[in-house]
N, C-alpha and C positions, 0 to 999 in steps of 0.2 A: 477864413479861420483855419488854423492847424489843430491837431490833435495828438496830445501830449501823451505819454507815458501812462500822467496820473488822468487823464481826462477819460483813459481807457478803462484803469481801472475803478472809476467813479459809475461809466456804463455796466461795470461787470459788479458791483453794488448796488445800484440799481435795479438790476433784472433780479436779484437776489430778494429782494423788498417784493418785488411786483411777484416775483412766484410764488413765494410764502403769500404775497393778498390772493391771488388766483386758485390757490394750490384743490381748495376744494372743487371750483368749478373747472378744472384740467381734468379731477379726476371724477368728473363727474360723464365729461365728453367721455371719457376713455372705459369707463363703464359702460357705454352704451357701444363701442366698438373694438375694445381691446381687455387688457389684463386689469383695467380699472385702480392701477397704482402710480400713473402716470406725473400728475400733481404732486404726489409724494417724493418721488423719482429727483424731479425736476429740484422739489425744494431742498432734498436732500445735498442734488449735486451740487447748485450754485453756494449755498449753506457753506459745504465742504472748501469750496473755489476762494470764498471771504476770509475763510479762516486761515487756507493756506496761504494766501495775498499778504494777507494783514503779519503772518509770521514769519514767512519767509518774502522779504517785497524784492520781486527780481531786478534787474541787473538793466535791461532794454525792453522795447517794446515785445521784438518776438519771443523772448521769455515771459513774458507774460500771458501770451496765448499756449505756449507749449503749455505752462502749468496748469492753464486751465484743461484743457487737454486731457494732461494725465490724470488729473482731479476726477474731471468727470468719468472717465473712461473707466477706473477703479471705483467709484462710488453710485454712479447711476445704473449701469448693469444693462440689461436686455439689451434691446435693439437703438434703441434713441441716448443713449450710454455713448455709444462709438459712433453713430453718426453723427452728435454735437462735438463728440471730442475731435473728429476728422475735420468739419467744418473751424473748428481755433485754431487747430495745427496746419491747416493750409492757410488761412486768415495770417496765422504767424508768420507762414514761410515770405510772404506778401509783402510781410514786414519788416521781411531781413535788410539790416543797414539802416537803416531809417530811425532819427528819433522823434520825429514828430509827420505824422500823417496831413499832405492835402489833401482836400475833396478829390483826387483823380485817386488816390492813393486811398482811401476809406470807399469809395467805390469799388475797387480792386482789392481788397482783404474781402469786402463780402460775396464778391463773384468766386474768388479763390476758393473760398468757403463753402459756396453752395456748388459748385461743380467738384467738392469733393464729397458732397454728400452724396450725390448724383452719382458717382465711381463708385461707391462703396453700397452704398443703398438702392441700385440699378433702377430704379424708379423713374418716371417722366411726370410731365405735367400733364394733371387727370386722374393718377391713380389715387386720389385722394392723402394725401401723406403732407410735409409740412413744407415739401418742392413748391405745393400749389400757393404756397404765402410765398416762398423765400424769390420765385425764379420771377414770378410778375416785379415784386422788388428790386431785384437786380437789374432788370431791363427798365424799369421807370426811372429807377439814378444813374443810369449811363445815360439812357434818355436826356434825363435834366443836366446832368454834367456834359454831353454833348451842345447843351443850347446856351451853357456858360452861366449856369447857376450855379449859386454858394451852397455851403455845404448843409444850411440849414433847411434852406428848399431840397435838394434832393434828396435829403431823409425826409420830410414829409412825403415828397412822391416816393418815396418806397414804402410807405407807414402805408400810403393810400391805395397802392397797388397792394401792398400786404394784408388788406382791411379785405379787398374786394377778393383776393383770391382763397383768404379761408373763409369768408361767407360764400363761394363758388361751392365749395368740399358737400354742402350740405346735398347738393343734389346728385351730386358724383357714390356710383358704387368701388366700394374701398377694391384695390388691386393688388394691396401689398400687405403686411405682415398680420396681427393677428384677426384686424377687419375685413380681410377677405374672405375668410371661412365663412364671413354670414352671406357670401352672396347680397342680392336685393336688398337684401334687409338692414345694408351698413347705411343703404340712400335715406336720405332725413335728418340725419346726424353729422353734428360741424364737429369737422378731424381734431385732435388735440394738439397733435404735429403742428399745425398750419396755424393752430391757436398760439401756440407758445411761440412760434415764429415767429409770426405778427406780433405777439408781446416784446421779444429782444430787438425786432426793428424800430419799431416806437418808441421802449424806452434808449435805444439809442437817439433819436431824433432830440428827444426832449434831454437827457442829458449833456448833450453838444449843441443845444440849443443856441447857447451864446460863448 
């Protein structure tokens, strides 16, 4: 299966649905470790990403990650603001020239993606943040796209690697932004980061389902 223009933007409608259903229990994580507006953040951004979609519907595929991009990056604000906008804008650049995405090629936007959050977010897998969903993901669908699976198996294996690495966060002491301040006391608590990660992996999977 290939992935279209609009197949992309039907994943980026999707995550939009699913964070407005979540949005309470993001910011409910994010209260126990961060600024506690996190949910909101998130609803607001992708909210933002539909509207501008729906108005202005771009041109190619990697216009369609840049706007997300800018969207977010203007409208989400803190920290997770610019690292999701990094993460579409290198997803995009992935997708320069191309109008339809193979599984090798949807594998590589979301590597592109997450080793730009990684540049930008200096972060490792461990520090508790949303690395700990996205980076096990990425190596499970290279994994499965190395063993010659379709592109619907290796979005579940990234769903399921994404599943296991933000229930991993709960025992991990936060290293990076505002959950670090508590020391000890971040361990107990599943990251938001790594939540919403998991969220945009899966509902990829289930949108490109067929």
């Amino acid at each position: 299966m290939a992935v279209s223009k609009q197949d992309v933007v039907r994943w980026l409608d999707a995550s939009q649905k699913v964070f407005a259903e979540n949005r309470e229990q993001l910011t409910e994580l994010d209260s126990a470790v961060g600024d506690g507006d996190f949910g909101i953040s998130l609803d607001r951004g992708f909210t933002a990403v539909q509207a501008e979609l729906s108005a202005n519907p771009p041109a190619d595929l990697r216009s369609v990650f840049q706007n997300v991009a800018t969207v977010l990056i203007r409208t989400m604000g803190g920290t997770s603001g610019p690292l999701l906008g990094t993460f579409f804008l290198r997803a995009g650049a992935a997708c320069a020239g191309k109008s339809e995405l193979a599984p090798g090629d949807v594998v590589a936007l979301f590597q592109a993606g997450v080793e730009g959050i990684q540049q930008r977010g200096k972060a490792v897998l461990g520090d508790k943040t949303m690395l700990d969903a996205l980076l096990p993901a990425v190596d499970a669908m290279r994994s499965a796209l190395e063993a010659g699976s379709g592109l619907g198996e290796i979005l579940e294996r990234g769903t399921a690697a994404a599943h296991v690495g933000m229930q991993a966060t709960k025992t991990m002491q936060a290293r990076k932004g505002r959950g670090s301040y508590l020391g000890d006391r971040s361990v107990g608590h599943q990251d938001p980061g790594a939540t919403a990660a998991h969220l945009l992996v899966q509902t990829a999977a289930r949108a490109w389902r067929s």
